[in-house]
C-alpha positions in Angstrom: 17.7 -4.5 51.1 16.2 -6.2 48.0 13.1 -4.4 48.5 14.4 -1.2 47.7 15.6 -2.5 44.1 13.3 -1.6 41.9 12.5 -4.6 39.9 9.6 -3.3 38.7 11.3 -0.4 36.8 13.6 -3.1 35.1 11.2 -5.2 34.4 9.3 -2.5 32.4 12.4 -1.3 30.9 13.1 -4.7 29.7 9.5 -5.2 28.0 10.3 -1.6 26.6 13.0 -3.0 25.2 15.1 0.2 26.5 17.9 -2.3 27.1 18.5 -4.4 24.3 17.4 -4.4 20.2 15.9 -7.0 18.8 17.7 -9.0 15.8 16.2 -10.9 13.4 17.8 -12.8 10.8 17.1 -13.9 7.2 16.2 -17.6 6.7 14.5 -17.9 3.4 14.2 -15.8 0.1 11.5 -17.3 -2.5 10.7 -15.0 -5.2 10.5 -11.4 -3.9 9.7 -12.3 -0.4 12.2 -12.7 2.5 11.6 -14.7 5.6 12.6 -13.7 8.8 13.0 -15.2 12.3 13.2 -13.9 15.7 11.6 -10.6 15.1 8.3 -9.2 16.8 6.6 -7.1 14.0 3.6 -5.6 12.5 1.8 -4.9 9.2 3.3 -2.1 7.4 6.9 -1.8 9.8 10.2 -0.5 7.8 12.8 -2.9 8.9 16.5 -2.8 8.1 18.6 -5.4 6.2 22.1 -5.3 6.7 24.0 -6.6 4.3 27.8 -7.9 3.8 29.6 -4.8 3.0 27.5 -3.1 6.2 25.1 -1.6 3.8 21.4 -1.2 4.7 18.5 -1.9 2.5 15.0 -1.0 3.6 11.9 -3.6 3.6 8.6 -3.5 4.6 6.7 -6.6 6.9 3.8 -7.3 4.9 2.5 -10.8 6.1 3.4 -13.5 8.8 3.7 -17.2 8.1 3.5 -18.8 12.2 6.6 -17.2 13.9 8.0 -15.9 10.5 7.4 -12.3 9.2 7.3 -11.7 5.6 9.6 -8.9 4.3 9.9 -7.4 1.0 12.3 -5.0 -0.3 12.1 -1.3 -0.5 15.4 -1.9 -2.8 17.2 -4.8 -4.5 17.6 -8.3 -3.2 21.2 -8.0 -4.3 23.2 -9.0 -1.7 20.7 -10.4 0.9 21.3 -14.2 2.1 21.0 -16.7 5.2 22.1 -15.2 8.1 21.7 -11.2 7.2 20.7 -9.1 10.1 17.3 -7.6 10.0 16.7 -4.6 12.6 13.0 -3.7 13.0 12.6 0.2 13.2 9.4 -0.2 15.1 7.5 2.3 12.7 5.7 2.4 9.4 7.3 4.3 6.1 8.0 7.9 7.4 9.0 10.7 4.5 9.8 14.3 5.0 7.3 17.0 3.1 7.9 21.2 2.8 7.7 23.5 0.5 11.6 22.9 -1.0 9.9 20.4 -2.6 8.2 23.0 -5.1 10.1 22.2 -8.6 11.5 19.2 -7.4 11.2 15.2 -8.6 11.6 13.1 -6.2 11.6 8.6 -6.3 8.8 6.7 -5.1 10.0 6.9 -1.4 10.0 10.5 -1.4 13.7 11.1 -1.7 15.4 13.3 -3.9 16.1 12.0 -7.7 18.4 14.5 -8.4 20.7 13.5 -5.7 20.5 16.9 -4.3 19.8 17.3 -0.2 17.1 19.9 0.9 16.3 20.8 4.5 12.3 19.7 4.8 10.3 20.9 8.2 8.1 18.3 9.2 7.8 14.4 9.1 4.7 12.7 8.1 3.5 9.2 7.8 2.6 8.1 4.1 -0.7 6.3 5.8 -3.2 8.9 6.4 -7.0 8.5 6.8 -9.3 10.0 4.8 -10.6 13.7 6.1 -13.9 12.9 8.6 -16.9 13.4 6.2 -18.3 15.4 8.5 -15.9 18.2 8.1 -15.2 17.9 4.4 -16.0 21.0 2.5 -18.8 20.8 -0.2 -17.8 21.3 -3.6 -19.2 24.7 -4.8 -16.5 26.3 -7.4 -15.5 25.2 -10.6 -11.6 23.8 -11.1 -10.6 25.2 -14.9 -8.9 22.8 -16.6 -7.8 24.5 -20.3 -9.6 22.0 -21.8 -12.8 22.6 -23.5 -14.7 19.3 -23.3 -14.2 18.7 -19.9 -14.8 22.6 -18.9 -17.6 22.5 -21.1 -19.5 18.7 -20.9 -17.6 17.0 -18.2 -17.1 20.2 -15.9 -14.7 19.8 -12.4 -15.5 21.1 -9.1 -12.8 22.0 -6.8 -11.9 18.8 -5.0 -12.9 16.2 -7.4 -12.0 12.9 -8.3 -11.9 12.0 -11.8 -10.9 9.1 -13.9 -9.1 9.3 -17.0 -10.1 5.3 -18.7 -8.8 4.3 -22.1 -5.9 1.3 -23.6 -2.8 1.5 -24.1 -1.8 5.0 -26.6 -4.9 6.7 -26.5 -3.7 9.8 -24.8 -4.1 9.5 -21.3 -0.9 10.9 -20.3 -0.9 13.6 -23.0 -4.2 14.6 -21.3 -2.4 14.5 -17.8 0.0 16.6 -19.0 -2.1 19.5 -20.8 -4.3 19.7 -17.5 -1.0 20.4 -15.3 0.0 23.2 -17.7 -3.4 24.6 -18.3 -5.0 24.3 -14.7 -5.7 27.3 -12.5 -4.6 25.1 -9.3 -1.7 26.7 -7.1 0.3 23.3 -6.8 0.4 20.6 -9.2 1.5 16.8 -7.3 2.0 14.4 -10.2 3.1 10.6 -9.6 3.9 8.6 -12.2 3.2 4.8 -11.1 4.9 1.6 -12.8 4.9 4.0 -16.2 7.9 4.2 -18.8 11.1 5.6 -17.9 11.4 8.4 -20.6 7.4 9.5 -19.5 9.4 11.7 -16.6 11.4 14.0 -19.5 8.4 14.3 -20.9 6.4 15.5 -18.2 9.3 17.9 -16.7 10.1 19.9 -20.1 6.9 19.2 -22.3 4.3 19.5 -20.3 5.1 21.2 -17.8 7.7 23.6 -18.9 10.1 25.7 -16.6 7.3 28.0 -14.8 5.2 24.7 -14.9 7.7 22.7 -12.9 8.4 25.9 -10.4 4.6 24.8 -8.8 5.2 20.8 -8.9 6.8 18.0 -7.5 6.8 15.0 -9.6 7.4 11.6 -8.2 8.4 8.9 -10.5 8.4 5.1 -9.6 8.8 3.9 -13.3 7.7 0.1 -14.1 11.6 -1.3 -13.2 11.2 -0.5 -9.9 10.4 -3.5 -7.3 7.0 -3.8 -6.6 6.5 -2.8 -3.1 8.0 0.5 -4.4 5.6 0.7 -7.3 2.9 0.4 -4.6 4.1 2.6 -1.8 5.2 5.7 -4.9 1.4 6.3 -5.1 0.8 6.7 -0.7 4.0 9.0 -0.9 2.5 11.6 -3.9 -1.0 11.3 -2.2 0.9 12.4 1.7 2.9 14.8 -0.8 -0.6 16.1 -2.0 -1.9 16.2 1.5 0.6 18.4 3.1 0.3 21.4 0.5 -3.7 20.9 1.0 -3.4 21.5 4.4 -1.8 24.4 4.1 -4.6 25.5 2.5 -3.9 25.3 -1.4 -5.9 24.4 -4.4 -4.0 21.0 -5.2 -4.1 19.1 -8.6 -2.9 16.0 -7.9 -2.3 13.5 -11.1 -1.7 9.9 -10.9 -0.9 7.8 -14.0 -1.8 4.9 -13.5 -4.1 3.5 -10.5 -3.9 -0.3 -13.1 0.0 0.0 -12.7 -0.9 0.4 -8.9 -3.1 -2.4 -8.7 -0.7 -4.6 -11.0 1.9 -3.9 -8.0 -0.1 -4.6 -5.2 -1.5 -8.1 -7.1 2.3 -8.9 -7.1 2.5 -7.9 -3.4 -0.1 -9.9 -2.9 0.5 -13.0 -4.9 3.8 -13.2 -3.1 2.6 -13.7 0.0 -0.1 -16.7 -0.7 -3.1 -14.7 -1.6 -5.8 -16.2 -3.5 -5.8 -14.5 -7.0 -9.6 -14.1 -7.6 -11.3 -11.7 -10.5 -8.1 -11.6 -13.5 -5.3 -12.4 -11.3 -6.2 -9.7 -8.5 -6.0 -10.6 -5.3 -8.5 -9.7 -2.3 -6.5 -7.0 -1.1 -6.4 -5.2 -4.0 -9.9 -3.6 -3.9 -9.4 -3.2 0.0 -6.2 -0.8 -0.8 -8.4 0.8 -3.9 -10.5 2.8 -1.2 -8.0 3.4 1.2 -6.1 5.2 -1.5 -8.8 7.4 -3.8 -10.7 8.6 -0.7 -7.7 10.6 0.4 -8.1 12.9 -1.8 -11.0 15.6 -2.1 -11.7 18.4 0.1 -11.5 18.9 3.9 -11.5 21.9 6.2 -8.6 23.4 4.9 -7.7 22.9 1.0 -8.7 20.6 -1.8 -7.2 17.4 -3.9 -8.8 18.0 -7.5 -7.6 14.8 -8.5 -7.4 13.1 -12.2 -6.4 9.0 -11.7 -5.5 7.3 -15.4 -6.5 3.8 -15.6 -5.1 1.5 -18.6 -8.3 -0.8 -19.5 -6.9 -3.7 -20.8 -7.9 -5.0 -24.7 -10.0 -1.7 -24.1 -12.7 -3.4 -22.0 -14.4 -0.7 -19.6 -16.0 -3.1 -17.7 -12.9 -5.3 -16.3 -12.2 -5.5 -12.5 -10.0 -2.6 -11.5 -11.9 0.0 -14.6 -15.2 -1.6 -12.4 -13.8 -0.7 -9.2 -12.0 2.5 -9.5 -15.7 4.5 -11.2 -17.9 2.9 -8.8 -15.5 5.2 -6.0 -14.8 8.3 -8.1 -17.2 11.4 -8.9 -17.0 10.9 -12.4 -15.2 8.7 -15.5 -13.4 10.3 -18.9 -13.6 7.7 -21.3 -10.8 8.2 -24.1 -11.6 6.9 -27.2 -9.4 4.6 -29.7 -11.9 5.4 -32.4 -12.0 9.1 -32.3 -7.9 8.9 -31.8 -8.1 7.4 -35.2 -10.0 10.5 -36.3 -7.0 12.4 -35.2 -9.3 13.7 -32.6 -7.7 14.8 -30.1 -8.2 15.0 -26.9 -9.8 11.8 -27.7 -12.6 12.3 -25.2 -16.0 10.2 -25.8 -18.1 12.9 -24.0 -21.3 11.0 -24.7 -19.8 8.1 -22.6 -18.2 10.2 -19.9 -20.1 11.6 -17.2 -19.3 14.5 -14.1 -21.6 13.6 -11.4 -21.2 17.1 -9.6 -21.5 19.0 -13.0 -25.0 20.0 -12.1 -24.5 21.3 -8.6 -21.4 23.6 -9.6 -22.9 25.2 -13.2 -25.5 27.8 -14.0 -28.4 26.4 -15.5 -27.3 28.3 -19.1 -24.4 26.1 -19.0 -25.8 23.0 -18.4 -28.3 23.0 -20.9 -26.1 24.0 -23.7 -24.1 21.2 -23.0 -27.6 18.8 -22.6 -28.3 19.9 -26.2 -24.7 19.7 -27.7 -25.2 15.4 -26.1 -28.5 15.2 -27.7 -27.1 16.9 -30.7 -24.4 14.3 -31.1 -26.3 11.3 -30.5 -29.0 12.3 -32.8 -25.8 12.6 -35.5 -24.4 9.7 -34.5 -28.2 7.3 -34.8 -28.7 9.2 -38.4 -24.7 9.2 -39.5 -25.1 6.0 -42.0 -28.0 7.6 -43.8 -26.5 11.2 -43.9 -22.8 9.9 -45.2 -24.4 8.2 -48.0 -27.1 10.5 -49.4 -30.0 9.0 -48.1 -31.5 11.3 -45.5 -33.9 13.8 -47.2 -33.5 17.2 -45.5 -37.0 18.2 -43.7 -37.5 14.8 -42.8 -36.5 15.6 -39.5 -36.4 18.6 -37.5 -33.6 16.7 -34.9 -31.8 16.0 -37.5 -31.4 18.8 -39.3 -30.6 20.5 -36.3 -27.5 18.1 -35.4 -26.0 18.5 -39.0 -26.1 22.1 -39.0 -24.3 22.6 -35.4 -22.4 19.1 -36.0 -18.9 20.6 -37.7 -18.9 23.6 -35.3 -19.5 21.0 -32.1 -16.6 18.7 -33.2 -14.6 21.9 -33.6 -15.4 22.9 -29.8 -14.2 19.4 -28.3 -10.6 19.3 -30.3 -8.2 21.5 -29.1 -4.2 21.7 -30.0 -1.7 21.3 -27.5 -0.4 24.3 -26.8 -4.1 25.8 -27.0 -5.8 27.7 -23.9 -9.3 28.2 -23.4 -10.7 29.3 -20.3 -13.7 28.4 -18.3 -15.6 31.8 -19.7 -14.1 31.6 -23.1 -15.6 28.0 -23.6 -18.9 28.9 -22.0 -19.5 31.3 -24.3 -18.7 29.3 -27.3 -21.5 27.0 -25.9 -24.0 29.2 -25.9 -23.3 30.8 -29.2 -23.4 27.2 -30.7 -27.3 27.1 -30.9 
């Protein structure tokens, strides 16, 4: 008779854990991490906290101490203590993508900021590998951006990564924010990391405007935000950015700023008993760096164009993340504080900058005008001394004589107003007609 009870079944069912749910429950809070016991986790799973009044705050495991898992909040600590229930979901962070989210800004876990509710189709995991480099798409066609010196010197291909490097006030974000007004992309996905709360106003109603907005979703996790937030806002806008490539759009996708990013996951990190190494960073900082910037880019079905801002502090280029982030993208912007005291705006040291796909996606007219507008400005730039104090003798040099004649009309091709358009042909054309 107890040969026909199948044991078997239960026993699987029990090691499914079909029967039962597991229960942790919180020990130990020290700083932003929570410690946990009597929970069998992984890297990366959502958990629940339950607190007193039955309400339900969302964590993440991000390390294990022996037979303690390491929690931190996707929320406030408010309210967590010894003794609070901790249900593991058994799944990383999940959001929901569609196109209702056209026009919409949503928080750094993807959910409506509004406080509005919209029906999205499909479910999607905010940890997606990179497309296989085998089936990525070469870049071939130019990305317009509206602005001159980057159409002109610093030209972007469809599917791109750019970074936008400068200090603090320089006009990174202004930047940003004329490229998502002016850019011929047919969705614009911009997430604004760890920045300043009154940035998002600014973004929704100056730079974008109404029909801008009406092709956009804007995610905002602004620098008051917990950390793991901070952190996870920039996977959500790139799985955001993902979803409308693979329906085959031209995506622009703006982040501002990868340093806020990496400032996050340094806290993350620091939490949890990492070594801090280069500035404070920690290890895992340039392992999530890679993980992040190769998702974007072409594949077999749309393009990322992406721009990523990073805040060089004390305006060294050369400091760990500013290192790290240009060694993986096609190509650096360098904004400059000096020409920004010029009132030279966009403040964009093209001599200093560089597009490394420029050359494959140009014609040949085009990238020599914009070889002899560089060698034009560095000749100005070595002979600048002499010239602003009357002792360069016209005829001396050829080179130089050039450079100050086409000097005033250069420096009037690479500043451009706000509110001022120029497309790819237009600024071409003014190129050529320079020499």
């Amino acid at each position: 008779m107890l040969s026909k009870i199948p044991f078997d079944r239960f026993e699987k069912a029990i090691d499914d854990k079909k029967l039962y749910k597991v229960v942790g429950k919180v020990t130990q809070i020290i700083g932003l991490t929570i410690q946990v016991e009597g929970i069998q986790s992984f890297i990366g799973e959502v958990c629940e906290i339950v607190i007193g009044d039955h309400t339900k705050v969302l964590s993440e495991v991000v390390g294990f101490r022996d037979d303690i898992s390491l929690l931190m909040p996707l929320g406030e600590l408010t309210g967590i203590g010894p003794g609070s229930l901790v249900y593991p979901l058994g799944h990383s962070l999940k959001i929901k993508v569609g196109k209702e989210l056209l026009g919409k800004v949503v928080d750094g876990l993807g959910r409506p900021l509004s406080g509005e509710e919209y029906d999205l189709e499909e479910t999607v995991s905010i940890y997606q590998k990179p497309p296989n480099p085998m089936t990525r798409r070469p870049i071939e066609n130019v990305m317009s951006t509206g602005i001159r010196s980057i159409d002109g010197m610093l030209t972007c291909g469809e599917g791109q990564r750019l970074g936008i490097f400068a200090g603090s006030g320089v006009g990174k974000s202004t930047l940003l924010g004329k490229i998502s007004r002016l850019s011929d992309a047919d969705v614009n996905v911009i997430a604004l990391i760890g920045e300043r709360n009154r940035e998002l106003l600014n973004v929704i109603h100056k730079d974008l405007g109404e029909e801008g907005l009406k092709k956009s979703v804007v995610l905002v996790a602004t620098s008051d935000q917990p950390a793991l937030i901070r952190s996870k806002g920039a996977f959500v806008a790139t799985a955001i950015a993902e979803y409308f490539r693979d329906q085959g759009l031209k995506v622009m996708f703006m982040m501002d700023s990868v340093t806020r990013f990496a400032m996050a996951e340094r806290e993350i990190g620091l939490a949890i008993g990492e070594p801090p190494t280069s500035k404070g960073y920690t290890p895992s900082v340039f392992a999530r760096l890679p993980k992040l910037l190769e998702r974007s880019g072409t594949s077999d079905k749309g393009s990322i164009t992406a721009f990523y801002t990073v805040l060089v502090e004390g305006d060294d280029m050369n400091e760990p993340i500013a290192d790290a982030v240009r060694g993986i993208l096609d190509g650096h912007i360098v904004l400059s504080r000096k020409l920004a005291s010029k009132n030279h705006f966009p403040a964009i040291d093209v001599q200093n900058s560089i597009s490394r796909l420029m050359k494959q996606i140009v014609s040949d007219d085009h990238y020599n005008a914009a070889g002899k507008m560089r060698d034009a400005l560095a000749v100005y730039e070595e002979a600048e001394d002499l010239i602003n104090v009357g002792a360069y003798v016209k005829g001396s040099n050829p080179k130089i004589d050039k450079s100050i004649l086409v000097h005033d009309s250069i420096i009037k091709f690479l500043q451009q107003g706000s509110e001022e358009l120029s497309t790819f042909t237009e600024t071409t054309t003014i190129m050529e007609n320079i020499f």
